[in-house]
C-alpha positions in Angstrom: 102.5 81.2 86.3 104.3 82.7 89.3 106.9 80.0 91.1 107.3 79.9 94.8 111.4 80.5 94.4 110.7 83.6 92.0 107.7 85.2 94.1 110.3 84.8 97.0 113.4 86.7 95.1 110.7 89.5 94.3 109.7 90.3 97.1 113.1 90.1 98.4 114.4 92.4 95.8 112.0 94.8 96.1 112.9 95.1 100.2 116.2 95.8 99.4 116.1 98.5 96.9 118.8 101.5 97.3 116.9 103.7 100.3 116.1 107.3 99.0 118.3 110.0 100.1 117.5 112.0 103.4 115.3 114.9 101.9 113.1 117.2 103.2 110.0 118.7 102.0 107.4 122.0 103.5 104.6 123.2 102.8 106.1 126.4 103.6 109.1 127.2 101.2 110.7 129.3 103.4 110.6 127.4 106.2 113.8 126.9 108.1 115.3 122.9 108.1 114.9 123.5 112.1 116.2 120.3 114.5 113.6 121.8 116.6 109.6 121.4 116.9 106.7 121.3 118.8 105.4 117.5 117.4 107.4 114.9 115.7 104.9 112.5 114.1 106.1 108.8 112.9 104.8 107.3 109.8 102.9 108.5 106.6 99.8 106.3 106.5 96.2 107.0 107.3 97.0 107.9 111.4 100.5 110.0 110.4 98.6 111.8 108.3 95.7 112.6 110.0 97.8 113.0 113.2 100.5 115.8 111.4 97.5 117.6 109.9 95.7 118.1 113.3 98.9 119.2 115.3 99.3 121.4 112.3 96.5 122.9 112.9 96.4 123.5 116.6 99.4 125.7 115.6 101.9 123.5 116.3 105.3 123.5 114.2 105.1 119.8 113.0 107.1 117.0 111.4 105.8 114.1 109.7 108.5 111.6 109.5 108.5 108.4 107.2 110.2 105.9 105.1 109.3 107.6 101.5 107.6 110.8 100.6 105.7 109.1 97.4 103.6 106.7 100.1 102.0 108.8 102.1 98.2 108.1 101.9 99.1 105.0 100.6 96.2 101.9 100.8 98.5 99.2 101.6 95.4 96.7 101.5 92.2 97.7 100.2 90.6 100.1 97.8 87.6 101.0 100.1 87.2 103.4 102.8 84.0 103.4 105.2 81.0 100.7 105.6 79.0 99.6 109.2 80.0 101.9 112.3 83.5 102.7 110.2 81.3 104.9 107.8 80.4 106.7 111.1 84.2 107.5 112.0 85.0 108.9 109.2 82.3 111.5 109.7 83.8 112.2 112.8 86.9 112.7 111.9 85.7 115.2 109.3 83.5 117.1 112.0 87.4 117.4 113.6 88.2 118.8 110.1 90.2 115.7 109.3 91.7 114.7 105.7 90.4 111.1 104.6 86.6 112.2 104.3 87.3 115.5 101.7 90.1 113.3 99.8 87.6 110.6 99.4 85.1 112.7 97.9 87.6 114.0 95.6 88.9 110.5 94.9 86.0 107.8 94.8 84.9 105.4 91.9 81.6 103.9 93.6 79.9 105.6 96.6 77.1 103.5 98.1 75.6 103.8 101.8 75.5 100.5 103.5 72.2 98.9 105.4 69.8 102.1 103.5 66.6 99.4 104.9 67.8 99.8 108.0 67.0 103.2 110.0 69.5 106.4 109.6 71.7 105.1 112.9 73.1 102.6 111.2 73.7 103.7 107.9 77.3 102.9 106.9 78.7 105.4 104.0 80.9 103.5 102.0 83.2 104.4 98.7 85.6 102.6 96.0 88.7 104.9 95.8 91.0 104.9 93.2 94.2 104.0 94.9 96.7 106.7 92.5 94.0 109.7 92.9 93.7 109.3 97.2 97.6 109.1 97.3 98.0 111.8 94.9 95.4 114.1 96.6 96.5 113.8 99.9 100.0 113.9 99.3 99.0 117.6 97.7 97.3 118.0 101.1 100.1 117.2 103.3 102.5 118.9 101.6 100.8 122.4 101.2 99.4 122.8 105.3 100.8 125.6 106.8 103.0 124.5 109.8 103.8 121.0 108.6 107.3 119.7 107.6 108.1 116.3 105.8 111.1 114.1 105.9 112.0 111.4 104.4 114.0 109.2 107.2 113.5 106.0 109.4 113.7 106.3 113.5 115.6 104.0 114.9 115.7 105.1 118.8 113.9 108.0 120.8 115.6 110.7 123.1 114.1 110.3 126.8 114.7 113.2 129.7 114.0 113.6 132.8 109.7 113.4 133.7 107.6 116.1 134.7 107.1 115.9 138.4 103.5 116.9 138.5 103.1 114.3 135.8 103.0 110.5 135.7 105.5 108.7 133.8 109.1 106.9 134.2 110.4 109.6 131.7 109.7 112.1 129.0 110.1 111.9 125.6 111.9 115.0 123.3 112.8 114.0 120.1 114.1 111.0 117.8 117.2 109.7 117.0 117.3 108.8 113.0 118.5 105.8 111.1 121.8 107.6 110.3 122.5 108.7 113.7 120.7 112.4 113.5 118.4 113.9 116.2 115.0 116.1 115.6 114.1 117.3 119.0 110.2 118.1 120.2 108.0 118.5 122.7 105.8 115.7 121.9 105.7 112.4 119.5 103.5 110.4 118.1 103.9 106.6 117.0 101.8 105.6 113.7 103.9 102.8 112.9 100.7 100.7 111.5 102.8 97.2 110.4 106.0 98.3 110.4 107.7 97.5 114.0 109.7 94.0 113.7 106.9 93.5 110.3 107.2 90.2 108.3 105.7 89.6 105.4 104.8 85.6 104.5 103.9 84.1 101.0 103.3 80.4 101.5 106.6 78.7 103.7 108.6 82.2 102.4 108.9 84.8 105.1 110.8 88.2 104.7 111.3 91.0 107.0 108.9 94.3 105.9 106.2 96.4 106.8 104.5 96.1 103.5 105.2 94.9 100.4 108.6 96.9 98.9 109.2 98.5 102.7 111.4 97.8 105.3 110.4 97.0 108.9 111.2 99.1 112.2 113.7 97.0 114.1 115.0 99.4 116.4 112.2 101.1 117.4 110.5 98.1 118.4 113.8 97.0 120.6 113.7 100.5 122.2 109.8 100.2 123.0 110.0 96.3 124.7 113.1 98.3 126.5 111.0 101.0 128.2 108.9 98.3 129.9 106.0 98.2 126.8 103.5 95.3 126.9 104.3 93.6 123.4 102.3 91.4 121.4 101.8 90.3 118.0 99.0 90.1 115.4 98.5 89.9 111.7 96.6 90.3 108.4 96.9 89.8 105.2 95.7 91.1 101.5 93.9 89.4 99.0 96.1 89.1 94.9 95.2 91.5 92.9 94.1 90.3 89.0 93.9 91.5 85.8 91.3 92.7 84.8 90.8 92.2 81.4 91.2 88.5 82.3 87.7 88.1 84.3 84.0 87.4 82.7 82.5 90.2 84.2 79.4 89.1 82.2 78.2 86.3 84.3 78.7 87.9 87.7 76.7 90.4 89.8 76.6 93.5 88.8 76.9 96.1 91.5 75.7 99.7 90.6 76.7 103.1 92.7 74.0 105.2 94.6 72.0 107.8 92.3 72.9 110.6 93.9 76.1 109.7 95.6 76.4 110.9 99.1 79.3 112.4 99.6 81.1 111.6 103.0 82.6 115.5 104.3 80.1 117.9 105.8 81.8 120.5 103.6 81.6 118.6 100.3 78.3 119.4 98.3 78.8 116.9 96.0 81.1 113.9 95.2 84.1 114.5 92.6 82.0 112.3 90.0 78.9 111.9 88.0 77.1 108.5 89.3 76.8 107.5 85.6 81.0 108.0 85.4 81.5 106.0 88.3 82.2 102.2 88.1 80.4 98.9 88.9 81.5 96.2 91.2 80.9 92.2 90.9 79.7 90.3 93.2 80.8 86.1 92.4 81.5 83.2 95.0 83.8 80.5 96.3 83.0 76.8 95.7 84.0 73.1 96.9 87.0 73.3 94.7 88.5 76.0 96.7 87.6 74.9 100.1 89.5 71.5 98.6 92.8 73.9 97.2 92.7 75.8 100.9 92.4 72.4 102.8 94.9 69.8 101.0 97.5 72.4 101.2 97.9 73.5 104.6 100.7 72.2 105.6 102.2 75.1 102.9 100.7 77.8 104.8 102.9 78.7 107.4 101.1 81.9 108.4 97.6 80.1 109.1 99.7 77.4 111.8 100.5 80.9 113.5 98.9 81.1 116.9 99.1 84.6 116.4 95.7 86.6 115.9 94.3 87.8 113.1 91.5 89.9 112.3 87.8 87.8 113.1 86.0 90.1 111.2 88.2 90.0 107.6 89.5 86.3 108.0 91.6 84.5 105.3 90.3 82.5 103.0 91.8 79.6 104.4 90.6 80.6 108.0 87.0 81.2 106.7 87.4 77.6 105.0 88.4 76.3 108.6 86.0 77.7 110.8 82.9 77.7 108.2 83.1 74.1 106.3 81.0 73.1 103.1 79.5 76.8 102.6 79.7 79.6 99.8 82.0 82.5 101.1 81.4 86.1 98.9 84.5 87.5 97.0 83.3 90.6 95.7 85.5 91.9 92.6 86.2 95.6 93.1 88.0 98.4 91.0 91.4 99.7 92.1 91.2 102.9 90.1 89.5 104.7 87.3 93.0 104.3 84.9 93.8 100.7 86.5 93.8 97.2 84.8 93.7 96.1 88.8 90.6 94.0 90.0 90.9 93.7 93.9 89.2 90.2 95.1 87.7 91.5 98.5 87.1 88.2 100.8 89.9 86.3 99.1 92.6 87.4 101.5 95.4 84.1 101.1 98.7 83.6 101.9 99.2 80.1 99.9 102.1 80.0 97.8 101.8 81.8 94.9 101.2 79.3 91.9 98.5 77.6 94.5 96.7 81.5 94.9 96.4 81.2 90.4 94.9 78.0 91.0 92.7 78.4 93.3 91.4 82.3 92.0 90.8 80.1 88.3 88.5 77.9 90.2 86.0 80.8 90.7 83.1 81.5 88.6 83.9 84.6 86.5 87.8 84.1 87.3 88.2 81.0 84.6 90.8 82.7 82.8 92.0 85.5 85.4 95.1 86.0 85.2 97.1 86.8 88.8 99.3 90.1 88.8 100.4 90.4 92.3 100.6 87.5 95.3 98.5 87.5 98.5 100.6 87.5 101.2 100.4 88.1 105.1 101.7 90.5 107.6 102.6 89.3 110.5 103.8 92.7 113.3 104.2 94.0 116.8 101.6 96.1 118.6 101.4 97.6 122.0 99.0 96.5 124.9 96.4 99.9 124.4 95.7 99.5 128.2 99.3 101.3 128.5 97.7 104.6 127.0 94.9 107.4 128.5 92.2 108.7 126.8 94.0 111.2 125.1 96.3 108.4 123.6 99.0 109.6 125.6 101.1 106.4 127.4 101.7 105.9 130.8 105.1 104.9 130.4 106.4 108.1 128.9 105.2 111.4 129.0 104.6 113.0 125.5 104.6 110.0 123.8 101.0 109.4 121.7 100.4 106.1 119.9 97.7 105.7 117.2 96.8 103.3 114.3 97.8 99.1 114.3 100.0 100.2 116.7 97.2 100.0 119.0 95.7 96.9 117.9 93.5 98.5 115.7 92.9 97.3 112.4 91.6 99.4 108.9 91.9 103.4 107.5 88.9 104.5 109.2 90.0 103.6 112.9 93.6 104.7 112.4 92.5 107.7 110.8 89.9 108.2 113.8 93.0 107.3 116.3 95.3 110.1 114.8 93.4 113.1 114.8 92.5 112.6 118.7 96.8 111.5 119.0 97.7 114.7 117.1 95.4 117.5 118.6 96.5 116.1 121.8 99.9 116.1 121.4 99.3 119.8 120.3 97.8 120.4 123.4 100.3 118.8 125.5 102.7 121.3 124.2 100.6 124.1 125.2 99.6 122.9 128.8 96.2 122.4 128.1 93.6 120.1 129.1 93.7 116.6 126.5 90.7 116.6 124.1 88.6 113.9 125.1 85.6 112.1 123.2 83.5 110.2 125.4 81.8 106.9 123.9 78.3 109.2 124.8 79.6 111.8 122.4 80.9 109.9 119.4 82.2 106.6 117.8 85.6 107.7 118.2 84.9 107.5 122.2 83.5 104.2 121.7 86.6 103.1 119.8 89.2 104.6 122.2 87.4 103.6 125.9 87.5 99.9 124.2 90.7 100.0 123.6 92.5 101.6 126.8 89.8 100.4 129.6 89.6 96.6 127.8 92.4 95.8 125.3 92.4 93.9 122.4 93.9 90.3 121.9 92.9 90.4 117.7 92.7 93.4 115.4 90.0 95.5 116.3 87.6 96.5 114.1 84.5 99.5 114.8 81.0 97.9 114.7 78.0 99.8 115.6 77.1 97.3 118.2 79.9 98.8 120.0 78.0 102.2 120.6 75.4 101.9 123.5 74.2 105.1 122.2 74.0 104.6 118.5 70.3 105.9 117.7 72.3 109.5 118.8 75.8 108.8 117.3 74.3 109.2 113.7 77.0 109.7 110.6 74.6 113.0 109.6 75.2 114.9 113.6 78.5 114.2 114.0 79.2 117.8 113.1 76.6 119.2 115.7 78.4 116.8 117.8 82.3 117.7 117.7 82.4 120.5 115.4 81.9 123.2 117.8 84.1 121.1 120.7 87.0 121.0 117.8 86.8 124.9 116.7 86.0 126.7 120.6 87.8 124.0 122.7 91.1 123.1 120.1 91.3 125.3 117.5 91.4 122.5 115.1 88.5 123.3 112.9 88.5 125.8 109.8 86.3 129.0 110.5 84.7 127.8 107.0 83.5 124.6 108.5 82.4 126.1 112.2 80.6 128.4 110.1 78.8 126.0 107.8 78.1 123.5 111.1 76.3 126.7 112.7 74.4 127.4 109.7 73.0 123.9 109.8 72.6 123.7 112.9 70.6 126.8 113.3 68.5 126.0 110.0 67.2 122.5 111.6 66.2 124.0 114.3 64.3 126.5 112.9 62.5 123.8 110.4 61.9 121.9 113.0 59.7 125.3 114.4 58.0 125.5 111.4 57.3 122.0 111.1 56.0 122.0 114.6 54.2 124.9 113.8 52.0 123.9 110.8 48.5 121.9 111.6 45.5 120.2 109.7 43.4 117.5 110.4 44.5 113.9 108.8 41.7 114.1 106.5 43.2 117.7 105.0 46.8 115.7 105.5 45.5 112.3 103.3 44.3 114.7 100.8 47.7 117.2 100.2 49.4 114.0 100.3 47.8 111.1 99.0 50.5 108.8 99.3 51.3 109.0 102.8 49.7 106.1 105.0 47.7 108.2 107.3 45.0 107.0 109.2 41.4 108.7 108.4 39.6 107.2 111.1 39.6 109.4 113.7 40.1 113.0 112.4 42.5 114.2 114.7 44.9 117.4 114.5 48.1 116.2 113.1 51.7 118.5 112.6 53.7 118.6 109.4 56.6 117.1 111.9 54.1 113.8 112.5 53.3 113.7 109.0 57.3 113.5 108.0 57.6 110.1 110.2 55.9 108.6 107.4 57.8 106.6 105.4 57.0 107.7 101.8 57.2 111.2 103.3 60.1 113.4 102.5 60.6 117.1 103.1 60.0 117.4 99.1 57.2 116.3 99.4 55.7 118.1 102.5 57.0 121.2 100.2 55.1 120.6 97.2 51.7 119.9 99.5 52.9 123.5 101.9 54.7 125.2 99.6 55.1 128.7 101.3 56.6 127.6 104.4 58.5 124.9 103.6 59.7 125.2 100.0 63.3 126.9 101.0 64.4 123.9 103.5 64.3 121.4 100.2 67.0 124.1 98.4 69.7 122.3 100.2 69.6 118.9 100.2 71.7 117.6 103.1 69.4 119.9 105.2 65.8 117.8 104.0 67.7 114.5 104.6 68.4 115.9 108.1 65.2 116.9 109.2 63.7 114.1 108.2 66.4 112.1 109.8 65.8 113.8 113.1 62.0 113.2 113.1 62.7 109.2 112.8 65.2 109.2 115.2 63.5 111.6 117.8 60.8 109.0 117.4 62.9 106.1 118.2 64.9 107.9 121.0 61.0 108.5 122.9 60.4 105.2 123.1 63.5 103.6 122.9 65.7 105.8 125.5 64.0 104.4 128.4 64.8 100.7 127.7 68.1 101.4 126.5 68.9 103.1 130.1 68.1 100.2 131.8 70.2 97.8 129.6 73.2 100.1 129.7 73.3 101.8 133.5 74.5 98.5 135.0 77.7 98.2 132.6 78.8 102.1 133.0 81.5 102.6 135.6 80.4 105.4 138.7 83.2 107.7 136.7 81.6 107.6 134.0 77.7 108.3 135.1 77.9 112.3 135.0 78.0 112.0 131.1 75.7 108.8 130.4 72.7 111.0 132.8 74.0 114.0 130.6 72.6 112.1 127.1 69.9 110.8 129.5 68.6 114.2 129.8 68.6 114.9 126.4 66.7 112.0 125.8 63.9 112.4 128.1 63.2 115.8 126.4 63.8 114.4 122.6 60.0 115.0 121.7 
């Protein structure tokens, strides 16, 4: 049984631990301990790292400062990367050559697409990562790319110059100013400070400065910010406890069973890290009455649900989902937190009760009788910064050379802080070189979407990627997002590997060409109904019908096409991302024909003038889809 006073010393204890001692670490050995580089990137979680790694590649000499070396690629909160629209970012981030996709499918426990009965737009890859083998794996990453220095160290202040006349901007920024009073100058910096400026962590009345659990907060930096003239606000979140497993009935739950064959999420990968028979289950139980009754006759414990700040709508509290939705069921599905780990994480049971209230309430839970609670929930409560105050290329206003990406933006989860710091860090790279920024419009990718939301409308609650958000989803598919910024990453940034421009051409070329041949080949629906018997096709009228008709068919794959035409079509079913893409792009050329037209006239009224050019760009493209 936990007690309120000794959850509270814990936690305390564990934010004051000795700090580590300043060290430094490169993926290049013989790399100089410079005071000089061309980006200084704050922070070591999903949008640090994905931030360092891009300027790194660029060609930029980069540093990736943060609190401790041994957290970087840390999941602070859950086990799980991708799902619905967020699935879709993390493809994009890997067609930008990005990290979290190839570490995932070296690191996963369960992969599963999301919403497979819906059509292809919509499909939301999803995986169970094992928390020790994703930190591991991209801390091998980080600390092996050419061009990229790490250092342990907090930053306490920036060093601001004079601004670039030609450039808007009260000042510019050229380095940081370190907790014990060092400087590292550069040309650019970016801020991936997730929960960590003025963070506060809250178990039932018990609040305690921190970032996260066991890390301390970013004070100064947060003072220096509000300083500069920053729009400040506050938001928060919190994580569910985290329960032995040994200690749950996993025999009377819902048992939840990975995809056979796993998909893996990088364009690059051919296959996931491990067998779909190796992989592991997840459960699937619910709240009852006696929980709602827990949540509501102890409320006036709960000092971060009285909070007016705002939290996340879309991955509420228990007690907020108890709140708003009264007298119903709420899902708490029970989900691996490694392959080696005794950890169950409760997804949907986010709390911040005290901690003896949390046992109670989790043994009130079918399956969770007798579970036994190893870790708190507890809630974050943290600054962020008005997004409206940054451009496109994540850049602010307020001082030149200064990126923000991550929760620092309002933004909450991996996938959209991830998403954030490859756009922050290729830019920043740019910036040094006096380039154009790199820009993804909401007609070219999710990451558009996501970034146009939040500097054109701002964001009063975490915001999370849906894809409801994307006017253009039937075209912003998780399978083209490679045709759609791979060849923009490697000819306009230099961010992309010549390995994965290659492969991207390859595919690209290859679909077109089987959509020729599929074009190409002809017979009657009669001849069609007897090569493939299973296919639903209409022998009414016998009317010429091509293979690329046929493949609309639902119960028609490319296999199959292949086994009925074998000469012409058996080498496209060798690879088999390739058949999955051609006959994605025959179901979604279909629904672009007659769909474009509608969706024009639903969408042309909302788009600013500025932003027409591109919107009648896509237009263009649709109109010649068939």
């Amino acid at each position: 049984m936990f007690s309120l006073r000794n959850c509270g010393l814990w936690v305390a204890a564990s934010l004051t631990k000795k700090r580590l001692t300043l060290a430094r670490f490169s993926g290049d050995s013989a790399a100089p301990l410079a005071t000089k580089f061309d980006v200084i990137v704050v922070g070591g979680g999903h949008a640090g790292t994905e931030a360092a790694a891009a300027a790194a590649r660029c060609g930029s000499r980069t540093l990736l400062l943060t609190h401790r070396v041994d957290t970087i690629g840390q999941m602070s909160c859950n086990p799980s990367f991708g799902g619905i629209g967020k699935g879709h970012l993390m493809r994009e981030v890997d067609a930008l050559d990005g990290l979290c996709s190839r570490i995932c499918d070296q690191s996963g426990v369960h992969y599963k697409v999301l919403n497979r009965r819906k059509g292809p737009a919509v499909w939301g890859l999803r995986a169970q990562i094992d928390r020790k083998l994703y930190k591991q794996n991209m801390q091998k990453e980080i600390l092996n790319t050419p061009l990229l220095t790490v250092q342990e160290g907090a930053v306490e202040d920036l060093i601001l110059t004079e601004p670039e006349p030609e450039y808007t901007g009260k000042c510019r920024v050229s380095g940081v100013v370190l907790a014990d009073g060092s400087t590292v100058h550069a040309e650019s910096v970016v801020l991936t400070t997730g929960t960590f400026l003025r963070g506060v962590i809250v178990i039932g009345l018990e609040m305690h400065p921190a970032g996260r659990l066991g890390d301390q907060p970013s004070v100064g930096l947060a003072h220096t910010l509000e300083k500069l003239g920053f729009v400040v606000g506050r938001l928060k979140t919190g994580t569910p406890p985290r329960i032995a497993k040994e200690s749950i009935n996993f025999s009377i739950l819902n048992k939840q069973t990975p995809d056979n064959p796993s998909i893996p999420f990088s364009f690059i990968s051919e296959t996931v890290w491990i067998k779909p028979e190796d992989q592991l289950p997840c459960y699937l139980t619910h709240t009852n009455p006696k929980v709602d009754e827990i949540v509501l006759e102890n409320l006036h414990l709960n000092s971060h649900i009285k909070e007016t700040t705002r939290g996340p709508r879309y991955c509420p509290s228990i007690e907020s989902k108890v709140l708003r939705f009264p007298n119903r069921l709420h899902q708490v599905w029970l989900e691996p937190e490694g392959m080696d780990s005794d950890l169950i994480y409760p997804q949907g049971l986010s709390v911040t009760l005290p901690a003896e209230l949390q046992e109670k309430m989790i043994t009130c839970i079918k399956g969770l009788e007798k579970a036994k609670m190893i870790q708190p929930g507890y809630g974050v409560q943290y600054d962020y910064l008005d997004p409206r105050q940054i451009t496109p290329s994540l850049e602010t206003h307020l001082v030149q050379r200064l990126f923000f990406a991550g929760q620092i933006n309002g933004t909450t989860g991996y996938e959209e802080a991830a998403a954030q710091g490859v756009i922050a860090g290729i830019n920043a790279s740019l910036r040094v070189k006096r380039k154009p920024p790199f820009v993804v419009s909401r007609t070219e990718g999710y990451i558009g979407v996501l970034i146009d939301d939040l500097t054109t409308l701002g964001t009063n609650e975490p915001y999370r990627m849906f894809t409801s958000r994307a006017e253009f989803r039937l075209s912003l598919r998780p399978d083209n997002a490679d045709s759609r910024l791979t060849f923009r990453g490697y000819k306009e940034v230099g961010c992309v590997s010549q390995q994965r421009y290659e492969r991207a051409s390859w595919m690209k070329s290859s679909l077109e060409e089987g959509i020729s041949v599929l074009k190409s080949i002809e017979f009657s629906s009669s001849k069609w109904k007897k090569l493939i018997p299973e296919a639903s096709i209409s022998i009414g009228k016998s009317l010429p019908l091509r293979a690329l008709d046929v493949l609309k068919y639902e119960e028609v794959d490319m296999k199959l096409l292949a086994t009925a035409v074998p000469a012409p079509l058996k080498k496209y079913i060798t690879c088999r991302e390739l058949a999955e893409r051609l006959k994605i792009e025959e179901r979604s050329t279909t629904l672009l024909c007659f769909g474009c037209a509608y969706r024009m006239t639903q969408v042309l009224p909302t788009i600013p003038p500025c932003k027409l050019t591109k919107v009648w760009q896509q237009w263009e493209i649709h109109q010649n889809c068939k």
